[in-house]
C-alpha atoms as an extended CHARMM CRD file, in Angstrom:
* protein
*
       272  EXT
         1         1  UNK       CA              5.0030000000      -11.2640000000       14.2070000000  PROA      1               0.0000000000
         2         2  UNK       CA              5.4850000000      -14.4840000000       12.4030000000  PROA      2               0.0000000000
         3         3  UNK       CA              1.8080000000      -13.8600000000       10.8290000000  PROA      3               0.0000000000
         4         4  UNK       CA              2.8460000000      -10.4760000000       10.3290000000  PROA      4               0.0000000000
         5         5  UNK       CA              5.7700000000      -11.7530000000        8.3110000000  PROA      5               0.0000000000
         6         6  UNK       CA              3.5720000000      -14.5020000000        5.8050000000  PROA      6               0.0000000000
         7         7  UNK       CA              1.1910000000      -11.7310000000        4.4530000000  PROA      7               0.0000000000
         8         8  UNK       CA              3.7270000000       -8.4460000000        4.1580000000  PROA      8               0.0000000000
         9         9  UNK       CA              6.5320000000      -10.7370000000        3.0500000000  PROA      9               0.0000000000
        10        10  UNK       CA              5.7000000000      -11.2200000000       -0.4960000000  PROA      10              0.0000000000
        11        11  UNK       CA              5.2530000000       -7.6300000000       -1.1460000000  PROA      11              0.0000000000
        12        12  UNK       CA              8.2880000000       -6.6290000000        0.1800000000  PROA      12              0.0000000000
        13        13  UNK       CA             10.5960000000       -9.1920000000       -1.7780000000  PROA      13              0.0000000000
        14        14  UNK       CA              8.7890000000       -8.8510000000       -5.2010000000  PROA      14              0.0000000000
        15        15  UNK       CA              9.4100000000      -10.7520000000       -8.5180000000  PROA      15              0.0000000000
        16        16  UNK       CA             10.4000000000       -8.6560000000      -11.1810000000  PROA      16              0.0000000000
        17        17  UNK       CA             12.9230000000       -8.3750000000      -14.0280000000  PROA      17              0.0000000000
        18        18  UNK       CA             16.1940000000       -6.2650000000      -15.0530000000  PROA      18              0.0000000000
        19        19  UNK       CA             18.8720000000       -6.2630000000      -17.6690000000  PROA      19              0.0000000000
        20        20  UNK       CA             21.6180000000       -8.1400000000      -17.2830000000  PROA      20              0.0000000000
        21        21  UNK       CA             25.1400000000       -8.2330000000      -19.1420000000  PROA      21              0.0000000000
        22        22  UNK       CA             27.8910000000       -6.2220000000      -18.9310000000  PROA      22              0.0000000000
        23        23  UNK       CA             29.8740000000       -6.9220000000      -22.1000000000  PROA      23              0.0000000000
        24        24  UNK       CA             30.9740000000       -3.5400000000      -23.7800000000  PROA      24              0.0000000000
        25        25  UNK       CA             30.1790000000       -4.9600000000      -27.3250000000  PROA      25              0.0000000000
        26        26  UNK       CA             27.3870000000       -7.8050000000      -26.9120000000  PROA      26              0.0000000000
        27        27  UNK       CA             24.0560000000       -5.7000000000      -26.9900000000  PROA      27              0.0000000000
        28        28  UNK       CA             22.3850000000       -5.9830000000      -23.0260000000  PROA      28              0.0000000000
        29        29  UNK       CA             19.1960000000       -8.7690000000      -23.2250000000  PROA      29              0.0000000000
        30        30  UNK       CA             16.0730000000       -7.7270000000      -22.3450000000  PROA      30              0.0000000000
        31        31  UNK       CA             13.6990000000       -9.5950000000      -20.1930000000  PROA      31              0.0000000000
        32        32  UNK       CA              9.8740000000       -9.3810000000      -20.5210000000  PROA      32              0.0000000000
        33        33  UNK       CA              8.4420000000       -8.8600000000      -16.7250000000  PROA      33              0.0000000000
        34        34  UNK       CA              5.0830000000       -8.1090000000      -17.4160000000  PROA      34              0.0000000000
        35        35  UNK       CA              2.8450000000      -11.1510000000      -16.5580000000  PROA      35              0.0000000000
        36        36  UNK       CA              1.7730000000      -13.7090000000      -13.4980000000  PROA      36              0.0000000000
        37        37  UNK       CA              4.6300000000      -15.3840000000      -11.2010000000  PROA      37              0.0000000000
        38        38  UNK       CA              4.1850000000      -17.5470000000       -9.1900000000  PROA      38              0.0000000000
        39        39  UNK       CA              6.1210000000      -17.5930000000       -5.6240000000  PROA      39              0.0000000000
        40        40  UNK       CA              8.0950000000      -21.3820000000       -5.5600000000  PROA      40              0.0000000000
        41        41  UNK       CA             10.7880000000      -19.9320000000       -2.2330000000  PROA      41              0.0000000000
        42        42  UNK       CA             10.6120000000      -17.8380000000        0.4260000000  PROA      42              0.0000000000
        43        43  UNK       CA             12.8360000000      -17.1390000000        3.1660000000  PROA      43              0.0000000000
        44        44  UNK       CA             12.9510000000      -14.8710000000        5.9130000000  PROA      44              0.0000000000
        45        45  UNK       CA             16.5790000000      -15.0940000000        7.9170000000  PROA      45              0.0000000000
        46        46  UNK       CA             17.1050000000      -17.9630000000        6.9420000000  PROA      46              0.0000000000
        47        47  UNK       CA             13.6240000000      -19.8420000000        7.6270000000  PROA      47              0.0000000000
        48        48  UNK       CA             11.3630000000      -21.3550000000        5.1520000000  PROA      48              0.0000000000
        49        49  UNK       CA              8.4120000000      -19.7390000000        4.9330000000  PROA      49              0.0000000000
        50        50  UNK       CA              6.8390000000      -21.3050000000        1.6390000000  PROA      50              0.0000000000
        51        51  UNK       CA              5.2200000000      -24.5070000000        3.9870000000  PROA      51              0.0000000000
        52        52  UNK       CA              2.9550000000      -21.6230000000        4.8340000000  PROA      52              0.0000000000
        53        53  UNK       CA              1.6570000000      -20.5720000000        1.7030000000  PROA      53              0.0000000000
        54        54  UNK       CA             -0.6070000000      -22.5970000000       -0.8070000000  PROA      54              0.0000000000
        55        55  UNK       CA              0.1560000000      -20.9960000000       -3.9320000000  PROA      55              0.0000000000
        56        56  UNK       CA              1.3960000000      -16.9890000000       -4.1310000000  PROA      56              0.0000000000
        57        57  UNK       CA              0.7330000000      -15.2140000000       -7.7770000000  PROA      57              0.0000000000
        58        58  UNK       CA              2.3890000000      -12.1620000000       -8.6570000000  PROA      58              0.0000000000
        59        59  UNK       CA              0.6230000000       -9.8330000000      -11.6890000000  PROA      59              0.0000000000
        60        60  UNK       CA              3.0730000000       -7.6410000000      -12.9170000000  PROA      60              0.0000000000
        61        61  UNK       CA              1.9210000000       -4.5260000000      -15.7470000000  PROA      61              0.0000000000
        62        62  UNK       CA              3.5210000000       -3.0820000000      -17.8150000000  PROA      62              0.0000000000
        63        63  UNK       CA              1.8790000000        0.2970000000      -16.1850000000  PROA      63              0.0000000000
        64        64  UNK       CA              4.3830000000       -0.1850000000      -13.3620000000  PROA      64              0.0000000000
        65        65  UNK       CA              1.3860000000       -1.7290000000      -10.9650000000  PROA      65              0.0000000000
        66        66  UNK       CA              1.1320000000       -5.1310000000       -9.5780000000  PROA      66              0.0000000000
        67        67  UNK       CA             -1.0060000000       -7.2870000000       -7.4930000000  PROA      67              0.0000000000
        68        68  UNK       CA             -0.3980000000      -10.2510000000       -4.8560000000  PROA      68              0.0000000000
        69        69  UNK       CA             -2.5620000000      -12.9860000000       -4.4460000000  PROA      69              0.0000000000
        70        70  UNK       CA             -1.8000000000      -15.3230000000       -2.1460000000  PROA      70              0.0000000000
        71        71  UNK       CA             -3.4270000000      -18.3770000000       -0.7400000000  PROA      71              0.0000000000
        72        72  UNK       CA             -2.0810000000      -19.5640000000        2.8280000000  PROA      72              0.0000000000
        73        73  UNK       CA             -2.5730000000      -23.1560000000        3.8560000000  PROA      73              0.0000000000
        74        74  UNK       CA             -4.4080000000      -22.0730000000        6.6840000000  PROA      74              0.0000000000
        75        75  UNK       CA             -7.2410000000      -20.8980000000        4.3930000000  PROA      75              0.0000000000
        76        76  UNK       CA             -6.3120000000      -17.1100000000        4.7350000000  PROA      76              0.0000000000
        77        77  UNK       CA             -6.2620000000      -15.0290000000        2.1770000000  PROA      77              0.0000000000
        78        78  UNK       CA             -3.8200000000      -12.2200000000        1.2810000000  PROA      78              0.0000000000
        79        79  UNK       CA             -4.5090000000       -9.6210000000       -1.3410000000  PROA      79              0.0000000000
        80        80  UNK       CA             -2.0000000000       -6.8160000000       -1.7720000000  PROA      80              0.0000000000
        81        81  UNK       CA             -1.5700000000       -3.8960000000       -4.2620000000  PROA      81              0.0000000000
        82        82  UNK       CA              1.2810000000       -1.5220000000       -5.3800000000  PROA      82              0.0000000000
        83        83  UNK       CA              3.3470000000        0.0780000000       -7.6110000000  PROA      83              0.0000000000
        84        84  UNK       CA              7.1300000000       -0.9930000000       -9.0700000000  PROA      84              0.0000000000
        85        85  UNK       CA              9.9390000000        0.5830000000      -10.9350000000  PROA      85              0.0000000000
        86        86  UNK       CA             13.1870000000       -1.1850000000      -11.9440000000  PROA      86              0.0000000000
        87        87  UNK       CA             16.6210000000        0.6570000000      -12.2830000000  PROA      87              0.0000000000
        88        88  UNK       CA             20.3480000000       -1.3880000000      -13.3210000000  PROA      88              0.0000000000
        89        89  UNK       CA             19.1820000000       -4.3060000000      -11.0660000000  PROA      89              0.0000000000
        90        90  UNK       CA             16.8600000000       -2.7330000000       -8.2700000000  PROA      90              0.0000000000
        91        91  UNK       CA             13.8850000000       -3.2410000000       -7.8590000000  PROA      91              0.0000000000
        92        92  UNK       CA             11.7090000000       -0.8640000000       -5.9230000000  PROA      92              0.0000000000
        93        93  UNK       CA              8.4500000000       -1.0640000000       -4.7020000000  PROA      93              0.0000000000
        94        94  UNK       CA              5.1490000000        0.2910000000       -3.0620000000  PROA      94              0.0000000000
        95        95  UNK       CA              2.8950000000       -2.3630000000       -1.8020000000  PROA      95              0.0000000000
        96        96  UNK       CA             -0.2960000000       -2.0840000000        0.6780000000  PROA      96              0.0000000000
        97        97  UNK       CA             -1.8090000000       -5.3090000000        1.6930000000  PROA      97              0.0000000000
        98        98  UNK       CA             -5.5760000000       -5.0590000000        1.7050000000  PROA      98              0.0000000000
        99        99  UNK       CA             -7.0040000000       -8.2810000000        3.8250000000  PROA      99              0.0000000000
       100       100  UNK       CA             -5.0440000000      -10.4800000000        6.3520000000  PROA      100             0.0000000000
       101       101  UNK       CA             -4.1590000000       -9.7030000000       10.2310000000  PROA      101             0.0000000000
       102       102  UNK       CA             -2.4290000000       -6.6240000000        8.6260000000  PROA      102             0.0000000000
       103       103  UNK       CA             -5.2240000000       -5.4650000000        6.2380000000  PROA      103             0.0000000000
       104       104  UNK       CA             -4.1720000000       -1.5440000000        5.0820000000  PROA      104             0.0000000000
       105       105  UNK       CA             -0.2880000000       -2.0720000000        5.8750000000  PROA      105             0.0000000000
       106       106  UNK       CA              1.5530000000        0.0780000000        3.7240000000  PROA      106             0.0000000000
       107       107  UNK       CA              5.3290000000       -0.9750000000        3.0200000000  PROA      107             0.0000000000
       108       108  UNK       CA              8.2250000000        0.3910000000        0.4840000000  PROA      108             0.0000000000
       109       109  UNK       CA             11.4320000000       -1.5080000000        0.0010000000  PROA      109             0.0000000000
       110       110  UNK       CA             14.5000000000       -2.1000000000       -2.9110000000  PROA      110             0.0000000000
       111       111  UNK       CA             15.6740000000       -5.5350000000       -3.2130000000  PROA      111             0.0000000000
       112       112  UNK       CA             18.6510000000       -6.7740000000       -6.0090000000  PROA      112             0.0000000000
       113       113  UNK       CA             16.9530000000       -9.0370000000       -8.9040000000  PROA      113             0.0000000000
       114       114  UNK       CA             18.9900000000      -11.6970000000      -10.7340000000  PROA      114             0.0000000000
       115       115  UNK       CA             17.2430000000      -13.5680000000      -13.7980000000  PROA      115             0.0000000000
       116       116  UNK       CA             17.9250000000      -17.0060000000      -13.6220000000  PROA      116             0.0000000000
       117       117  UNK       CA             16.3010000000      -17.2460000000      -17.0730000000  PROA      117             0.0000000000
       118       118  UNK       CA             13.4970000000      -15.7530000000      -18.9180000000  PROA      118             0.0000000000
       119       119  UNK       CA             10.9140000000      -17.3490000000      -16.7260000000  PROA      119             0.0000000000
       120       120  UNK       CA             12.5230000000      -17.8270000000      -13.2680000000  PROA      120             0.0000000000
       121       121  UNK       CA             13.9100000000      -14.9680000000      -11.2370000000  PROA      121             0.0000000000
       122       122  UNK       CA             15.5880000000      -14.8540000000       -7.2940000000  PROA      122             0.0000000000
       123       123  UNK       CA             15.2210000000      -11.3060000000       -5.5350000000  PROA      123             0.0000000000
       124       124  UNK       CA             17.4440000000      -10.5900000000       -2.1440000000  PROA      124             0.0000000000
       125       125  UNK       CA             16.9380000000       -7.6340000000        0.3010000000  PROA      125             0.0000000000
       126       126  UNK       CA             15.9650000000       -6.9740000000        3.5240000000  PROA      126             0.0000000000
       127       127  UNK       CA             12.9780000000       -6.4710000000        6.0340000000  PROA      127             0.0000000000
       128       128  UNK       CA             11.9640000000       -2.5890000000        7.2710000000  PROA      128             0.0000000000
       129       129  UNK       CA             12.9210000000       -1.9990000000       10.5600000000  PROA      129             0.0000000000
       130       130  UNK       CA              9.5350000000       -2.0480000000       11.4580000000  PROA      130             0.0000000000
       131       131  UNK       CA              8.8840000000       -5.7780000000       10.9710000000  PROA      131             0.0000000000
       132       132  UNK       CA             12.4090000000       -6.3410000000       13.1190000000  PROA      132             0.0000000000
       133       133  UNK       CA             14.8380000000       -5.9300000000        9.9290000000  PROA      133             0.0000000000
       134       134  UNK       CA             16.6240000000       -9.2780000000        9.0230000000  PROA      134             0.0000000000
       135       135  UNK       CA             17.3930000000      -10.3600000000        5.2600000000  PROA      135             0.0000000000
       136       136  UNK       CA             15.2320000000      -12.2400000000        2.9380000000  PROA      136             0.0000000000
       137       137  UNK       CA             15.2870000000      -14.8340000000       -0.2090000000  PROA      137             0.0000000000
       138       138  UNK       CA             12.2960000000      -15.5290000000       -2.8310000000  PROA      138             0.0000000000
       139       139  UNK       CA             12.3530000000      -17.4300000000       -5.9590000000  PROA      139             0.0000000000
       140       140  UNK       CA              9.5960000000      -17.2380000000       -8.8790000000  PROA      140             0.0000000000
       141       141  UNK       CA              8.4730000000      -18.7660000000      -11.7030000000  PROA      141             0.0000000000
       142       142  UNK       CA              6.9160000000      -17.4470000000      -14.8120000000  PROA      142             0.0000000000
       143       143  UNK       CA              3.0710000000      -18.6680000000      -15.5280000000  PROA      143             0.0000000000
       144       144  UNK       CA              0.8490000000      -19.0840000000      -18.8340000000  PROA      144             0.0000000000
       145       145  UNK       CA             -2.3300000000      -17.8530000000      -16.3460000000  PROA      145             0.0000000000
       146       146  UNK       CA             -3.9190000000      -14.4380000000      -17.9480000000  PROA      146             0.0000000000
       147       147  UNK       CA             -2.4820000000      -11.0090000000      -16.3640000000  PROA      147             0.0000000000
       148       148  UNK       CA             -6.1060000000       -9.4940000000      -17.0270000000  PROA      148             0.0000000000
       149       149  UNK       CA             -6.3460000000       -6.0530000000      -15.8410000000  PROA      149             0.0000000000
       150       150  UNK       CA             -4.2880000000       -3.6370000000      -14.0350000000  PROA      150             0.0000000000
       151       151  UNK       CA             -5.2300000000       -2.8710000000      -10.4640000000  PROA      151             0.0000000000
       152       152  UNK       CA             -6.6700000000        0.2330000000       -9.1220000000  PROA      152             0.0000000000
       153       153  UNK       CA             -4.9740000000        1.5100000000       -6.2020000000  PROA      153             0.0000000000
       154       154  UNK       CA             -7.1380000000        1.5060000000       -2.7910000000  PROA      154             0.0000000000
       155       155  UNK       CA             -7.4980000000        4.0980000000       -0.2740000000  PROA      155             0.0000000000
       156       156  UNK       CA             -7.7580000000        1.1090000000        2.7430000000  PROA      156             0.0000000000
       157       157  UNK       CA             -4.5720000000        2.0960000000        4.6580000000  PROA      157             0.0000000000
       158       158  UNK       CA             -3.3830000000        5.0000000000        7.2890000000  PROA      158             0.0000000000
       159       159  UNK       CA             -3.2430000000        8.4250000000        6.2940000000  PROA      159             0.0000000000
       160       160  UNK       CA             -1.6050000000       11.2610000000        7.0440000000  PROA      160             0.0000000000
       161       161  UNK       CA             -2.6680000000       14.7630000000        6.0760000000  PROA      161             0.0000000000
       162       162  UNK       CA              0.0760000000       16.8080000000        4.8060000000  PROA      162             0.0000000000
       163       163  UNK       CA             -1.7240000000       20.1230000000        3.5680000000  PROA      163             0.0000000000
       164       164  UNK       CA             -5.4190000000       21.2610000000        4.4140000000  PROA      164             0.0000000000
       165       165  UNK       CA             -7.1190000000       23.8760000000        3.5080000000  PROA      165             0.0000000000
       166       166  UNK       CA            -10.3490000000       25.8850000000        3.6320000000  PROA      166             0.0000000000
       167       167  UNK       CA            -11.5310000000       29.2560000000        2.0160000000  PROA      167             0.0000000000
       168       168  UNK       CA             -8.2210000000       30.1890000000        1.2240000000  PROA      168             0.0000000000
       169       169  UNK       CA             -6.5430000000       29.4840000000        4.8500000000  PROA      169             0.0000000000
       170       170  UNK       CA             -4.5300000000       27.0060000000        6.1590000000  PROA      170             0.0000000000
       171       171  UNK       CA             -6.1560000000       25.4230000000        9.0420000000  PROA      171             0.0000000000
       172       172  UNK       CA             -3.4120000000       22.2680000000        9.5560000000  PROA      172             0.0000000000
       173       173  UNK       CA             -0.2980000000       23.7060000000       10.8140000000  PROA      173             0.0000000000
       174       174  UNK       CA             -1.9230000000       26.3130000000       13.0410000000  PROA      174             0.0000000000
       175       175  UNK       CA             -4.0230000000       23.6360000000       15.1270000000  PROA      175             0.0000000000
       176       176  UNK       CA             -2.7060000000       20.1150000000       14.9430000000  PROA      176             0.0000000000
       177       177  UNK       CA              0.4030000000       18.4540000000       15.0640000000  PROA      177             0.0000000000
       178       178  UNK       CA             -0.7170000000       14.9820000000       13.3420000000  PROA      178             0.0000000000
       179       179  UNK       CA             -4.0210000000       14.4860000000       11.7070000000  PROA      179             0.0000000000
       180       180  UNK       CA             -4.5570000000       10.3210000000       11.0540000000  PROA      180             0.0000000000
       181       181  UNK       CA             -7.2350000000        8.9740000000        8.8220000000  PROA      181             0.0000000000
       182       182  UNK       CA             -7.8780000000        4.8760000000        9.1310000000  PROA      182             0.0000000000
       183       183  UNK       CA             -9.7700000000        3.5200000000        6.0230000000  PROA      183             0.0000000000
       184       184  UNK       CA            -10.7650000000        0.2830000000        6.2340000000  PROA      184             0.0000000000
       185       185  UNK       CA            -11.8140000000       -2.9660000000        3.7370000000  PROA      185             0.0000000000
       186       186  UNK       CA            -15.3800000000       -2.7130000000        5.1170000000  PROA      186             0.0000000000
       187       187  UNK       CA            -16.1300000000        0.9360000000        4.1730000000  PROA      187             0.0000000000
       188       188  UNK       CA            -15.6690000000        2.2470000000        8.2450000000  PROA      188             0.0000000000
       189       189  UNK       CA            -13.3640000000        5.0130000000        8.9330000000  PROA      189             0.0000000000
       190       190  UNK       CA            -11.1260000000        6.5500000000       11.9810000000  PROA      190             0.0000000000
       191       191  UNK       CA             -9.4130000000        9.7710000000       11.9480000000  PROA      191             0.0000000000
       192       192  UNK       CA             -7.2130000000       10.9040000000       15.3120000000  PROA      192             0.0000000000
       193       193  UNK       CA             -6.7300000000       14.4090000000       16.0120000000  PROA      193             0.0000000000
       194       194  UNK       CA             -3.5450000000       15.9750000000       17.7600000000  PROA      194             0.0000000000
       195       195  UNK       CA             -4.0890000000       19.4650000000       18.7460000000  PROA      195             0.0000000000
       196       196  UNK       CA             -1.4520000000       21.6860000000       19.0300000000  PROA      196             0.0000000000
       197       197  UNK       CA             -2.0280000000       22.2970000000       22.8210000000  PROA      197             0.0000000000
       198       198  UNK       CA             -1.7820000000       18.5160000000       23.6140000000  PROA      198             0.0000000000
       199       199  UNK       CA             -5.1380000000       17.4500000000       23.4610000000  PROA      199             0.0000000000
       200       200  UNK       CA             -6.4410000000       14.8210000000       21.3780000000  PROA      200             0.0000000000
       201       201  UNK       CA            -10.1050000000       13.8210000000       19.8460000000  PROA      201             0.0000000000
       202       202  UNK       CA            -11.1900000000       11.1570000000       17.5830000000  PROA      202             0.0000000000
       203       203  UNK       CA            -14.2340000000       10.5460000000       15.1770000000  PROA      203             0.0000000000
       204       204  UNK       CA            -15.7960000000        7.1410000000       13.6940000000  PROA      204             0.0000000000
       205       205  UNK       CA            -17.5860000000        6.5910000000       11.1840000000  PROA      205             0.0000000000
       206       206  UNK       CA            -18.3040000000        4.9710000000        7.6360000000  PROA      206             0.0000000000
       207       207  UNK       CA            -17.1100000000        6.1310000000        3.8800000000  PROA      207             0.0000000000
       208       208  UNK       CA            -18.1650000000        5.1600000000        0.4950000000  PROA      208             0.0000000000
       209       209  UNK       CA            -16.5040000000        5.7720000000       -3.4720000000  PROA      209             0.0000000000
       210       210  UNK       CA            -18.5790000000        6.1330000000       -6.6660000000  PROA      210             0.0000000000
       211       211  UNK       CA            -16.6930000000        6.8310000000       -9.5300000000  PROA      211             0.0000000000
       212       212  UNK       CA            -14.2570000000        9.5310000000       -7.9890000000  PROA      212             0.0000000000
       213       213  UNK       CA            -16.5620000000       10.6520000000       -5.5590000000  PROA      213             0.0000000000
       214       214  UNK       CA            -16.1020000000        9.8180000000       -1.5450000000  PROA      214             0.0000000000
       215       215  UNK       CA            -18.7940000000       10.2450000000        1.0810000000  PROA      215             0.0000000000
       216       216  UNK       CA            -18.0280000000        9.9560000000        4.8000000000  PROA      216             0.0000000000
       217       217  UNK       CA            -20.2030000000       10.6940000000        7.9090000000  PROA      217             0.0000000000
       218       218  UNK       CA            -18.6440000000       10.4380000000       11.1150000000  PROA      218             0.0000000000
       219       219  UNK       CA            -19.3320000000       11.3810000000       14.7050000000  PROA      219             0.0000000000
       220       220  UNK       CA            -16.8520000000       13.2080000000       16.5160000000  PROA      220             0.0000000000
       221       221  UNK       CA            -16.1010000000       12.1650000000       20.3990000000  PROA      221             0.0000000000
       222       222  UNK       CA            -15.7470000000       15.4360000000       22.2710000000  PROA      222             0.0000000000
       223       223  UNK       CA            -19.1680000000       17.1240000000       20.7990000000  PROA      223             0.0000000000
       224       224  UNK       CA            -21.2050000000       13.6520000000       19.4310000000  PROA      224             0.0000000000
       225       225  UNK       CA            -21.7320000000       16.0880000000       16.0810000000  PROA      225             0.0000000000
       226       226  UNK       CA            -22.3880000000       14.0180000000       13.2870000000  PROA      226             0.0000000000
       227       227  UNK       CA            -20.5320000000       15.4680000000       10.3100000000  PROA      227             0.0000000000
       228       228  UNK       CA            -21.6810000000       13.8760000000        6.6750000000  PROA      228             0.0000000000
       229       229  UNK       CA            -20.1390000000       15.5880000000        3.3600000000  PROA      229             0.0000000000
       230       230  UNK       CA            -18.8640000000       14.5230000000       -0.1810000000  PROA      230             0.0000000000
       231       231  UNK       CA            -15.2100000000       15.1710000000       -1.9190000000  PROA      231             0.0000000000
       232       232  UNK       CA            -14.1490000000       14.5110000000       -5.5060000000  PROA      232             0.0000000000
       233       233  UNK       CA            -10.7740000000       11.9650000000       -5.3800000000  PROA      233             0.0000000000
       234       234  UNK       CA             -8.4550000000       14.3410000000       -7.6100000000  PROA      234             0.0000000000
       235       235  UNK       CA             -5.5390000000       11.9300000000       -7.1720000000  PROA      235             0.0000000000
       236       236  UNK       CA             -5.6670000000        8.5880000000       -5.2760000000  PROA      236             0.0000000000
       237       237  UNK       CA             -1.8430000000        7.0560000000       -6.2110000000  PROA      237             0.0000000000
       238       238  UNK       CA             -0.5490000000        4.2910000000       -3.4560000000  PROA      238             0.0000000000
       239       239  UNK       CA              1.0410000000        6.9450000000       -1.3540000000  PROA      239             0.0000000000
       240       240  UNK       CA             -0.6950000000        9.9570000000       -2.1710000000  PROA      240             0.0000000000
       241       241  UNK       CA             -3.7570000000       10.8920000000       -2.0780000000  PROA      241             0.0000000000
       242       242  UNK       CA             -5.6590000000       14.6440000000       -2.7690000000  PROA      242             0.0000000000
       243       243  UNK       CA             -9.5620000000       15.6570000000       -1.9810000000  PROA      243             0.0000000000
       244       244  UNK       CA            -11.5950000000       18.7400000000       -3.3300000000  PROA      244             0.0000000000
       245       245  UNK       CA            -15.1180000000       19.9380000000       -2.6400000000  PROA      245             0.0000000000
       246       246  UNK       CA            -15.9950000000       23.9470000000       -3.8770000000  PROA      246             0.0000000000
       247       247  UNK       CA            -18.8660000000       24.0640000000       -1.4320000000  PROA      247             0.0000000000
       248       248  UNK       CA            -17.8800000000       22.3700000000        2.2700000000  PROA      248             0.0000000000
       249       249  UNK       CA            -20.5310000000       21.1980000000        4.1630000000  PROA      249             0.0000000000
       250       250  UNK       CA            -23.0670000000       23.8700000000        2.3950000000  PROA      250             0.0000000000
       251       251  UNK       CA            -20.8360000000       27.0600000000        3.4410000000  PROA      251             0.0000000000
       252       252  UNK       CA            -19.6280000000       27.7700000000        0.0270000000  PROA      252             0.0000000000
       253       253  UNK       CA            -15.8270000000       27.7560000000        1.0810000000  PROA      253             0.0000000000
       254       254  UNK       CA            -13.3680000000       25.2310000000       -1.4110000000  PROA      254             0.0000000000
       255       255  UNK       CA            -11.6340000000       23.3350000000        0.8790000000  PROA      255             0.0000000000
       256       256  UNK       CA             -8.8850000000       21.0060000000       -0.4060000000  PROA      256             0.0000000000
       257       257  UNK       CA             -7.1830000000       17.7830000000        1.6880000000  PROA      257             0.0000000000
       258       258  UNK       CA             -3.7920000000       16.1670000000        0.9140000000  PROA      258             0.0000000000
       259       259  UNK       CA             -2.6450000000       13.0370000000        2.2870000000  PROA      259             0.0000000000
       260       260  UNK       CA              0.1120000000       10.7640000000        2.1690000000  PROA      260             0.0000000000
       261       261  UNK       CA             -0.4400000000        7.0400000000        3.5120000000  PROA      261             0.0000000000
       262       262  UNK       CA              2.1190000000        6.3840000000        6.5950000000  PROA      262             0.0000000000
       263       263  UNK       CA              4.6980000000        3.4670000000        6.1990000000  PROA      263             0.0000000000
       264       264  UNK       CA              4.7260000000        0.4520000000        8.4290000000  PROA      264             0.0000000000
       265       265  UNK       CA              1.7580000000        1.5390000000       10.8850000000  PROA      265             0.0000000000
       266       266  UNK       CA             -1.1980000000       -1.1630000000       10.0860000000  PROA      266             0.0000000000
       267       267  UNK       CA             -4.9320000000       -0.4300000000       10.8230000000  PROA      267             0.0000000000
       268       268  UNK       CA             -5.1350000000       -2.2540000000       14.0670000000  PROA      268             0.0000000000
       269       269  UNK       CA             -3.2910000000        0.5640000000       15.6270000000  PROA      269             0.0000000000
       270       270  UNK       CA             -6.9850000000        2.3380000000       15.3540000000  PROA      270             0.0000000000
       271       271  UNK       CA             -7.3690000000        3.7570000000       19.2880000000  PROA      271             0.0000000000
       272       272  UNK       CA            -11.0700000000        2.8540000000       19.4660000000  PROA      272             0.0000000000
């Protein structure tokens, strides 16, 4: 758990900005977020976790995306990406790490900001239930380093699929009860299937993304049938994601996939 905690920690209590003042005649100050922090404290009920960490760098955009770099000083790397919003002194976020023990964990939280100045900010909140709850601290500093470009968001994470359909008919609701994909970092891929009668299968396989194009293959368990086929990404945000393809698998039926990533369940919970 406690590794658990070093990589997810920094995305859930980000490093961000609000307006502050309350004075009915003083016009409120505004505070530039956009641009790298760096993580200086870190606390996680009450224990220091900074020791841990060799440097952490926030990249904040003015898009609403950010990215987390961090460098732990047991050489491990932790790269995470996500979205933010701030609203009268809340922050809230959508962050999925992409390497580290928890590679794909997707995680939302709100935490209070308080500017200490223009280049040094404290957030407060608390840990998802899921990583055992518990409040936490950080502290961060404003850098001169170069924000550079806004991420791209990543499809490495667990999926859900919400709405799927082919040739016009719903073929989700009347013959699953879950559907789980698992993309991982190194371009493999698990999906779980939970039929409505209790049984369960499972495929394996590998995916690949050019331009908005994705290309799977993957053998399903029960039959060993090999399935390979190509979707266009029409909407790949941090949570949500949407496929299309007018001709599936060469039968000339549309067939359309939506998906929304699942909170707190990381890739290692892949059954095979």
């Amino acid at each position: 758990m406690k590794k658990i905690f070093l990589f997810v920690s920094p995305l859930i209590f980000l490093v961000a900005c609000s307006s502050g003042g309350d004075s009915s005649t003083d016009p409120l100050p505004t505070h530039d977020f956009t641009g790298v922090w760096e993580l200086t404290e870190l606390e996680v009920n009450g224990d220091d976790l900074m020791p841990a960490y060799s440097e952490a760098l926030y990249y904040y955009h003015s898009n609403g995306t950010y990215e987390l770099k961090g460098y732990l000083a047991d050489g491990s790397y932790a790269n995470g990406v996500g979205e933010y919003s701030i609203s009268n002194d809340i922050i809230t976020s959508k962050g999925t790490t992409l390497t580290g023990v928890n590679e794909g964990l997707y995680i939302s939280s709100s935490s209070a900001v308080t500017w200490v100045n223009e280049n040094e900010v404290t957030v407060t909140g608390t840990l998802p239930p899921c990583l055992g709850g518990g409040t936490g601290y950080s502290r961060s500093v404003k850098t001169t380093n170069s924000l550079g470009s806004a991420p791209s968001n990543s499809i490495v994470g667990v999926w859900e699929a919400t709405y799927v359909n082919l040739g016009g008919q719903d073929i989700l609701t009347p013959n699953y009860n879950q559907v789980l994909y698992y993309y991982f970092a190194d371009g493999s891929v698990g999906t779980e299937l939970y039929f409505l009668d209790g049984s369960f299968d499972w495929a394996s396989g590998t995916y690949s993304i050019s331009g908005n194009v994705i290309t799977t293959s993957s053998t399903l368990n029960s039959t060993q049938q090999t399935i390979t086929g190509s979707m266009n990404i029409t909407k790949l945000e941090i949570d949500k994601a949407e496929l299309y393809t007018s001709d599936f698998l060469g039968t000339g039926d549309a067939y359309t996939l939506k998906a929304s990533k699942v909170e707190c369940v990381p890739l290692s919970n892949w059954k095979k």
